[in-house]
Structures are given as C-alpha cells and as structure tokens.
N, C-alpha and C positions, 0 to 999 in steps of 0.2 A: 073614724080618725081624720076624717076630711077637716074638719072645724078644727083641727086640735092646732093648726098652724096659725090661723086666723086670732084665736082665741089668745096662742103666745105672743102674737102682734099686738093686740088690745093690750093686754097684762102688758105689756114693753112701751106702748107708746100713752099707757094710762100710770107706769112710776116715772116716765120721763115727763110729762105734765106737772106732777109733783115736786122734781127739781128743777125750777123755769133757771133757763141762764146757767146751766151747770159747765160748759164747754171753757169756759175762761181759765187762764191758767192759777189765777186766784186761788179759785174756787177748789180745782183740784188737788193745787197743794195743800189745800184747805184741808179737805177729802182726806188728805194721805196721812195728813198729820195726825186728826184724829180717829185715824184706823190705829198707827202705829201707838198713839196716848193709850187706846181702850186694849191695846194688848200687852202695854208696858203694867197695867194695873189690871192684870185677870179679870175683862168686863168681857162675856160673850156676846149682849145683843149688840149689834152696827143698826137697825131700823127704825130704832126710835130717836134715832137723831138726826138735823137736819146739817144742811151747808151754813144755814146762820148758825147753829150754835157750833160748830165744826169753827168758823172764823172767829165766834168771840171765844173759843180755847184756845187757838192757833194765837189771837193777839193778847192774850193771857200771857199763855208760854213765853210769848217773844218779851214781855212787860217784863216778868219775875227773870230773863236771862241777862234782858241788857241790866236790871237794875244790880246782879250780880257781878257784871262784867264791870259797873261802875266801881262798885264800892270796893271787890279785891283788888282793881285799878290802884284804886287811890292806896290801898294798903301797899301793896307795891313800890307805889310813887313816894311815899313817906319812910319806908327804906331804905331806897336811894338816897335819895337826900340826906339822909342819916350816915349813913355810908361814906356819899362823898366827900359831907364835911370833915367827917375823920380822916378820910386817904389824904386829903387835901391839908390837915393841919398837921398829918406826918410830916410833913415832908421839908418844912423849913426850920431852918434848929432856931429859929424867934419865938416858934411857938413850940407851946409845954405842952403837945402832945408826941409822945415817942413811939416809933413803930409799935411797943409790948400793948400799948394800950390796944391799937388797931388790931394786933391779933388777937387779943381778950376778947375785942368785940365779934372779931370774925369765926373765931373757937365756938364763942354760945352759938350765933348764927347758923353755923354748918349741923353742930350737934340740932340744935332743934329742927332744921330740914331733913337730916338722917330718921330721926326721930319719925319725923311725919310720912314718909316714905315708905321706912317697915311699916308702919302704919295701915297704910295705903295697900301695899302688897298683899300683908297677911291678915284685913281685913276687910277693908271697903271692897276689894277688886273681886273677892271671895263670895262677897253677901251674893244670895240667889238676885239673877235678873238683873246687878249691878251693870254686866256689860251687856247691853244688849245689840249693840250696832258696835261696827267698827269700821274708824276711818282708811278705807285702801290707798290716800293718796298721800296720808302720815306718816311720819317714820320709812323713807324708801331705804332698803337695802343698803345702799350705798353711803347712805348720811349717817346710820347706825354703825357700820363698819366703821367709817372714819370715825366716829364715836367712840369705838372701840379701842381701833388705834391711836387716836389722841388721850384714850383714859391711860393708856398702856406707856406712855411715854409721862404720864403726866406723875404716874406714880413712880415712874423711874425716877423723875425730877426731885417728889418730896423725899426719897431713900437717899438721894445724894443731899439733900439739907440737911437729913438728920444726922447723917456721917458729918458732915462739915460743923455744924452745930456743937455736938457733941465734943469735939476736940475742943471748942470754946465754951464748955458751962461753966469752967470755974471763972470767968471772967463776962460771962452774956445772960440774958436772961432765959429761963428756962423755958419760956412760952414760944422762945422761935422752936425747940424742938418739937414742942407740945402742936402745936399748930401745923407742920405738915403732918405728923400723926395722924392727926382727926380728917387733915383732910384726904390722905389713904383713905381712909376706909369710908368716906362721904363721895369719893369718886368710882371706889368699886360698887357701893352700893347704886348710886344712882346708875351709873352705866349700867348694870342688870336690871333697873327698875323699866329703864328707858329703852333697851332694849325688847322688854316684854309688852310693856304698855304703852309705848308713844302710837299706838293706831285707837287707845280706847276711849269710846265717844261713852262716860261714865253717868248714869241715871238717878244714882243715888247718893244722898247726902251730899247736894252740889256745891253748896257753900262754903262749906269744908272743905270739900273737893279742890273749889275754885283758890280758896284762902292760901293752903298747902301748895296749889300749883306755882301760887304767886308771890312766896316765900321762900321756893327754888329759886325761881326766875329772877327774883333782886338777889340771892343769896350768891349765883353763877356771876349776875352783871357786876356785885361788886369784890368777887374774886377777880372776875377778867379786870377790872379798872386797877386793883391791887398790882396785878401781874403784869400788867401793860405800864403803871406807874415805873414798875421797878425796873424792867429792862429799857425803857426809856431814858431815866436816867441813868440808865447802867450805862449806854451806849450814848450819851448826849453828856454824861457828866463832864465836866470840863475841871483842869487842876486850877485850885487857888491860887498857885505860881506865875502870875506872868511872864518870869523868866525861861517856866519848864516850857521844851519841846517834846514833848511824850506825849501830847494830842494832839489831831490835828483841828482840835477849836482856836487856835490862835489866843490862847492862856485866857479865853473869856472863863467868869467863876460864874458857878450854878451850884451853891452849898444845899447839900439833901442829907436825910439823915431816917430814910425809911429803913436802912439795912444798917445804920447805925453806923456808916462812914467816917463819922469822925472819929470816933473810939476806936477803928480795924489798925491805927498803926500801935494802939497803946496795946491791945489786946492779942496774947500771942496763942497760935492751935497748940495743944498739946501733943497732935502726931505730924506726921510730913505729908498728908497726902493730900490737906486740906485746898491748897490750890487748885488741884485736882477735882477735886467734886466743885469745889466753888467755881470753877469753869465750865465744867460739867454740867452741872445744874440752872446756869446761863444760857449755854447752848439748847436744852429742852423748854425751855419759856415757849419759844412761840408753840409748840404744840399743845402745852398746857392753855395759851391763850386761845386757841382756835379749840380746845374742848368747852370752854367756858361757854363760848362761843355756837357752837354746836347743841351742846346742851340746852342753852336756853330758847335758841331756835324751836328744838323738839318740845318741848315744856311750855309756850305758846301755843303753840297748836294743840296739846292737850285742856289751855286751859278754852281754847275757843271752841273745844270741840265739847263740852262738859252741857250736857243736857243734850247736845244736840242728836239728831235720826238720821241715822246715813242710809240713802238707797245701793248695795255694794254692788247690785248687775250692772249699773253703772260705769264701771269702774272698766280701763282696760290693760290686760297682761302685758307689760312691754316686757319685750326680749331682747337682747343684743347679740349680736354675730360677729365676731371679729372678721370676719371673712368681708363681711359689707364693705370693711374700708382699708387704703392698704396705702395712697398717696401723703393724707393728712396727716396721718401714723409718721410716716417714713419723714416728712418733711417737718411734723413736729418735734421727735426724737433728736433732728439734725440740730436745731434751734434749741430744743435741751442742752443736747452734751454741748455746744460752743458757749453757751449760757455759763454754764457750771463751768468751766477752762476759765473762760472770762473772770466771772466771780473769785476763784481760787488765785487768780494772779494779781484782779484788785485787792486784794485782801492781803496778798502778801505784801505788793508793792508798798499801798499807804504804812504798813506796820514798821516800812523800816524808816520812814520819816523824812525820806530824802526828798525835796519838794519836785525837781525834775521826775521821778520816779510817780511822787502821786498825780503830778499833772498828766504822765503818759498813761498811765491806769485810768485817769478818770474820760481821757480821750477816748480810749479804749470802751469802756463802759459805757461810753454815751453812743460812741457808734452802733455797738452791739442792741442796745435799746433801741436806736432810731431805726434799724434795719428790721427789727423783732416789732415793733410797736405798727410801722407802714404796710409789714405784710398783713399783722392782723386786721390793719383798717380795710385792708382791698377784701381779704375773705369776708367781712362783716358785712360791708358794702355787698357785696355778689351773696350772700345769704341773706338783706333785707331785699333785694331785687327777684332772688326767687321767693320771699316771701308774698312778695305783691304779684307775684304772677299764679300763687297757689291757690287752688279752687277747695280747700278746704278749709270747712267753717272754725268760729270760734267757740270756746267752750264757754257753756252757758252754765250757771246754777252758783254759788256758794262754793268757796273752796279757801280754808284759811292757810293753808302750805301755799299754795299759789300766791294770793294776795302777799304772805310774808315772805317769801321769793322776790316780789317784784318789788315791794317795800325796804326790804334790805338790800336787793341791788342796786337801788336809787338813793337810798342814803347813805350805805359804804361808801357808793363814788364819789360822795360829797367833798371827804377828805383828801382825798386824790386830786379833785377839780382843785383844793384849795390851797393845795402844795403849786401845783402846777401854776396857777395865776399869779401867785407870790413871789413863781420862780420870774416869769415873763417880764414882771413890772419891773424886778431885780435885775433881772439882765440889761432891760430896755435903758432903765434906768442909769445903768455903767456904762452907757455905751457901747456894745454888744464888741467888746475889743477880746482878739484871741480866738482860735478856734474853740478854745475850750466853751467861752461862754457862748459863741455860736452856735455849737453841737449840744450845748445846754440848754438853750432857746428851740433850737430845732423838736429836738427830743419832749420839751415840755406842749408845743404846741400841738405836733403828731398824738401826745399823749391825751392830749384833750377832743384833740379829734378819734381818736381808737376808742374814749368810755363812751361818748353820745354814740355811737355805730354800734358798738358792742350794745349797750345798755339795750338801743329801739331793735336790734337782732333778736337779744334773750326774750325780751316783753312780748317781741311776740311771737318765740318760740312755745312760750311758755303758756301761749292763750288760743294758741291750734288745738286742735281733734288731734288726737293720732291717726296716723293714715291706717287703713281698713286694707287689711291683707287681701279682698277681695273686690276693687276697688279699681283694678284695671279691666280685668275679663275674668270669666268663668269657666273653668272645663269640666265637663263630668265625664267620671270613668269609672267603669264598674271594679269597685272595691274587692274583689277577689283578683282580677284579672292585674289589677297594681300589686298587691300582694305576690303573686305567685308568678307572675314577669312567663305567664304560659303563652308563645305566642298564637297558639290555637285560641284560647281562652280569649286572649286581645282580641279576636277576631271575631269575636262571636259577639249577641247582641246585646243591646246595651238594657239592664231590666231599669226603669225606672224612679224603683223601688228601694232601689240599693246603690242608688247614684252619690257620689262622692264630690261636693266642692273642691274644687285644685286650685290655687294661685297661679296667674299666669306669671308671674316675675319668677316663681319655683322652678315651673316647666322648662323656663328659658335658663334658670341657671343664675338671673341679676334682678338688682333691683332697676327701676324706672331711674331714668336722669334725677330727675329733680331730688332724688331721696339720695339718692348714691353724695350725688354733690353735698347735700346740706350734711351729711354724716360724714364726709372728708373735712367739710368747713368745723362743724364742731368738734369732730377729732385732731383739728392743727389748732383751732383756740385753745383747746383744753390742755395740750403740750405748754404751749408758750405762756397761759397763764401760769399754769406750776411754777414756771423759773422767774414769773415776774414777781412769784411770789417769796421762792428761796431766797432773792437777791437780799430782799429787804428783811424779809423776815431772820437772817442768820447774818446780819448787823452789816450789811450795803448799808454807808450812810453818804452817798456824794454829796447829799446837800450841804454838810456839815464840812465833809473834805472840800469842795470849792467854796471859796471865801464869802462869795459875791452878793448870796441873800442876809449872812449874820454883819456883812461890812454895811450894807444898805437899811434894813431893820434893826440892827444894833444884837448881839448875841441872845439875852433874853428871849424878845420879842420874835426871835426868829425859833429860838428852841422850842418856847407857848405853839407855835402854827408848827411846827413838826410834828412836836408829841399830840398834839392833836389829832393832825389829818395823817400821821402815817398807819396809827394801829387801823384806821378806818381803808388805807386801803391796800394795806396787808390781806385784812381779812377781807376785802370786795373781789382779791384774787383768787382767794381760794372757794368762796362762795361762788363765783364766775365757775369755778372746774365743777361743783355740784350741779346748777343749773344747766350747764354745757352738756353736761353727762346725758342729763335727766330729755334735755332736746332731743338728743343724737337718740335716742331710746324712740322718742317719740316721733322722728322719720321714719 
C-alpha cells in the first residue's frame, strides 16, 4: 500500500496536465456551467468533455439568452408605445379618442396576460425539470408582502368603481364597469402567480417564457401610466372658470376627458352614495400605483432570470431582530406622527381657500420637510462614512434584483431632482421674496442634497456582504453543557469533538458599533421616507398651492414637469423603505 499514495499523485498531477490553465475564473465558470447544462438534459458522462467545448456552450447559452432578452425587449418596447399613444390621446377632448376606447384596449390586454399566467402556472411551471434553480435574492418576503397589500387595496379600489359606475350605466359606458372587473381577477391572479413564482430561474420553453413575462411587464407599466394619468389630473385638474375659487390653480384650465369630465355635470348616479365611492376610490390609487409598480419590478427579474443557473449555497439567511434597534425606531416614529398632524392640517387649511390660511399651512409644511429632509441628510452622511471605514467586501457575481434596485433608485430620483431644480430656478427667479418662497428654496435645495446621500448610502448598502455572524471572535463550548446550564458540566472539559461555534456579539448580549448604528440609520430613514411618501402620495400638492413655479413657467408647462417628476418620486420613496429594509437586514 506504500505506492498507493504516490500512484494517486501521478493520476492527480497527470488529469491536471490535461486541463493546462484551468485555475481562471473563466474557465470555471465555464466548468460549472456545463456540469449544470449536462444535468439539466439527463447526460451522465462529465469526462469526455473538455474547458473548450465547456466555453463554446457557455457562449452558446449566453448567444441564444441575450438574443431572447433582445427581441421580447423589443416586444415590450412596441407595447408601450402603443399604449402611450392611447393614454396620451385620452386625455384631450381635441382628440377623438375617448377613455371607452383605452379601456377596450386595456380589457384585451389584461385578459390575455391573465390568460398567459394560468398558463404558466398550471403548465410550464409543472413540466418535470422546468424549475430547476431558484433565485434566493428574488421576490424577498417583504416586496411580496407589500405585493400583497397593495393587491388587497387595489381590489378594494376596482369594487368601489364598479359601485360608482354602476349608478351611471344608464348614462356611461359599460366598459368602465367591465374594466375594473377583469382587472379584479387579473390582480388576484398575478399576485398568487407572483407570489409562488417570482424566485423561478425557468428552463423550459424560454421564449415563451420570456414573451409572457414581457407582456405582464408592459401590460402593469401601462396600467400604472393609466393610474398615474388619472390621479394626476385628478389632483392638478384646474376649473375652466377663471372666475371660480374652488382651486387653489389660480383658475388656470387643464380640460381632460380620461374619466369622461365633461359629461359628470350632465350625467346623474342613480343612488346617493356615488360621491362616496368616487372619493373612495381616489383615495386608493396610489396603492393601486405602487402595485403596478411592484409587480413589474418582480416580473423583470423573472424575465432576467429565464434560462439562467443559480448557485443557492451562495445565498445568505438575513434575519431581523427588533431588539437590534430601539433610537432610529423611536426618533423615526416621532417624525412620523408630526408628519401625519402636519399633513392633516395642510390638508384642511388649503380646502377652505382662505389665502392667509394656505399660506400658513404651506409655511408649515415646508418647515416640517426642511427639518425631516436635514436630519436624513446627517444620518446618510454618517452611514456613507461608516461605510468607508467598513472592512467588508463587495458582492461579486450577477444579480438582477440588485442591479434593478440600484437602477430604479437612480432613475425614480430623477423626477424628484427635476421638481426640485424647477423649483430653485422659480424661486431665484421671483426673487426669493417672503418666507414662504424662502422655506421653499431652502426645502428644495436640502432635498437635493438628502437624494445624492441617500441614493450613494443605498448603492452601497446594497453592494456589501452581509456581515458573517462570526466575524468578530469565536467561542467554543461544549454543546451539552450550553444546553443543560449544569454548572459541574461547565466545568468539565471541553471534548473537541462536539465543540459549538458561539457569536461573540450573542455572548455579550449587542451587536458591534458599526452594525448597531447603520441599523438605527436605516431604521430612521425608513420612518421618514414613508411620510415623505404619504404627503404626496394622498394629494400634498404645495407646488401647485404656492403660485410661484405655474406664475414663472406659465400653468401648463408647470403641470407637464409635475405629472411627470411627481409619480417618479412618490414611488422612489417607497422603493427607498424596500431598499432601506433590505440593508438594515444586511448589517
């Protein structure tokens, strides 16, 4: 048996001769890929193939995915388009397209994504071998939850159309009822589709696959743009009357005709409640928008993940502990509730139209922002500072929820940047006379400084390791004697055998500074974002109540750069509390 070592050294350094140069990361991935190809299609030998032909199936695969990713692109992209120009030719009564049309077209569209879905479910996802990887960093908990609850609110919304509706068929057309119909049961559908399947990395039938994913994804973008049209002008519509005070647009006209406005004084409900749900179901839009939204988030990353091989040991368990933070909480909470006080008094004030009244509301509001916007830039600030002093690496490999994290967080704050600059020019431009447009200047510039801090905080929260439970020091104790708290047993000796890694931050009871702090920092952003998100989002429109950017750009021109940049960062605030979350997990 003497030779028998020698002899496994030869065999070992005579197949390493035969892979020259195999150490490269290339090569390995190379390696990995076509082990997992030869087990995706029931091949059992691995020895008759080499690293070259391993790399020309690796740039095979990669050929035949992007040439996929191209062409449902474009199918997508040709959607849209389609799409727009209908939302877009609702909406002026010049032109002879009327909302019924737009929901005819949006009615097919929903049906045939529903369509493709049970499809998907109860057959593609079924086929043997169809899923054979799944993405762990896909669909977190928390995005599907909010999934959940924005479906749940969203379906509230279409039961109150169909009530409201309904009181007007003998005077409306039938396809407003018809149309939240379909879209019930096209939200309950996907939201269980998406709940089961947003981690699966899918093998078969990709093009299909890919088609279907990408016929959700325009089908959600041009409901959210539907939804976003309409509470926009809902909220920015201004009266034809120059004479009326009952806005506070200062009688600029904005004629729209997506919910069929002009017709609502000819046409009467046939019950009394109709106010009621039509208020009602106003109130629910933005969660209906932030499901569209959500949605399609999730349904990207299904469609980037279509062919592709997840390694899942990879992947790490985050857990959260309420106990880890108790300052951020307490100091976010405070900036909540004064938020919400705030909001509920601007809200009353401007409604009664007295100009003294909205000017001190909007005082009001701008303070509360400038004070809420300063503190989040210092936390941001002092969370990119321990970021640069942090000794752990950044995450390496492929990852499409990451990339579309950082992607959407840089271009939701687009619209926000573009309020903001609009405001400053406008202000500067008036001559900054008045606290008011003082505190409105202040406020817009702070706000431009809190998304650059915020935004390089998240990036590169979101591009760290998680930190390694084991990572400060090591205890070993013998695992009965933890157990059974015998102190004889403590005392006795330690077998090596049965030794037990322990966290030292456990032992002690806390965690390390650096982690305590960034998990106080991202539990006080994630407060303060929510309320910068309710302001707006549940019809905060200062910009609209202080005169000074529609006197400067002219009303129009001012409502175009609203409805633009505000749904962009409505929703960069809410997407800020996922991301926020998703760090604070990963300290």
């Amino acid at each position: 048996m003497k030779w028998d070592a020698p002899q496994k050294a030869r065999g070992f350094y005579s197949c390493s001769s035969n892979s020259i140069n195999m150490t490269t990361k290339e090569d390995l991935e190379a390696i990995e890929n076509q082990i997992s190809t030869i087990q995706c299609h029931g091949e059992t030998s691995l020895y008759h193939t080499g690293p070259v032909l391993a790399h020309d199936r690796l740039k095979s695969v990669e050929k035949g995915r992007n040439w996929g990713w191209l062409l449902t692109g474009f199918l997508a992209l040709n959607i849209l388009l389609l799409g727009i120009a209908i939302v877009s030719g609702s909406v002026f009564n010049q032109i002879q397209i009327s909302s019924s049309h737009l929901l005819i077209f949006l009615i097919l569209l929903v049906i045939l994504t529903t369509v493709w879905m049970v499809y998907y479910r109860l057959h593609t996802s079924r086929v043997y071998r169809a899923v054979l990887y799944k993405d762990s960093h896909a669909g977190p908990v928390w995005l599907r939850a909010g999934l959940v609850l924005f479906g749940f609110c969203s379906v509230i919304m279409d039961i109150f159309k169909i009530i409201y509706y309904a009181g007007r068929i003998h005077c409306d057309s039938p396809v407003k009822i018809a149309f939240p119909a379909v879209q019930t049961l096209f939200v309950i559908v996907q939201t269980y589709v998406l709940w089961i399947h947003a981690k699966d990395c899918i093998q078969i039938k990709q093009n299909i696959t890919r088609c279907g994913l990408m016929l959700t994804l325009s089908t959600n973008l041009i409901v959210w743009m539907m939804a976003v049209t309409e509470e926009s002008l809902h909220q920015t519509g201004a009266p034809t009357d120059p004479s009326s005070n009952e806005s506070s647009n200062n009688g600029h006209s904005f004629n729209v005709t997506i919910q069929g406005r002009a017709e609502d004084g000819k046409c009467q409900c046939s019950h009394g409640m109709c106010d009621v749900f039509e208020n009602g179901f106003y109130y629910l839009y933005p969660f209906n928008i932030e499901y569209s939204l959500f949605a399609s988030a999730i349904v990207y990353v299904m469609w980037k993940n279509v062919g592709r091989k997840m390694d899942e040991h990879h992947s790490h368990k985050l857990r959260f502990s309420p106990w880890d933070v108790l300052v951020g909480p307490v100091a976010g909470l405070i900036i909540l509730v004064a938020g919400l006080v705030t909001f509920v008094v601007y809200e009353v004030d401007v409604a009664e139209g007295d100009p003294k009244k909205t000017e001190r509301a909007l005082i009001m509001h701008y303070i509360m922002n400038t004070v809420t916007i300063l503190l989040m830039s210092i936390a941001c600030l002092i969370g990119c500072v321990i970021f640069r002093m942090d000794k752990r690496e950044q995450v390496s490999g492929k990852n499409p929820t990451r990339s579309l994290d950082v992607g959407l967080l840089v271009g939701a704050s687009l619209g926000q940047f573009l309020i903001c600059y609009f405001i400053i020019v406008a202000v500067l431009a008036s001559g900054v006379m008045g606290n008011t447009n003082g505190l409105n200047l202040a406020c817009a510039v702070l706000t431009v400084i809190q998304l650059s801090l915020q935004n390089a905080f998240l990036i590169k929260g979101l591009h760290r390791e998680p930190f390694k439970e084991t990572e400060t020091s090591t205890v070993f104790a013998n695992v009965m004697a933890v157990r059974e708290r015998d102190p004889e047993r403590r005392s006795s000796s330690i077998v090596p055998g049965h030794t037990l890694p322990i966290p030292l931050g456990i032992l002690q009871g806390q965690l390390p500074w650096k982690r305590r702090v960034l998990k106080e920092i991202c539990a006080f952003l994630l407060f303060c974002n929510v309320i910068l998100w309710i302001m707006p989002a549940f019809g905060a429109r200062p910009q609209f109540d202080n005169t000074v950017g529609s006197d400067v750009y002219q009303f129009q021109t001012w409502a175009v750069v609203m409805n633009i940049g505000m749904p962009f960062g409505i929703f960069y605030r809410l997407h800020s509390v996922a991301s926020l979350f998703e760090v604070c997990l990963a300290s």
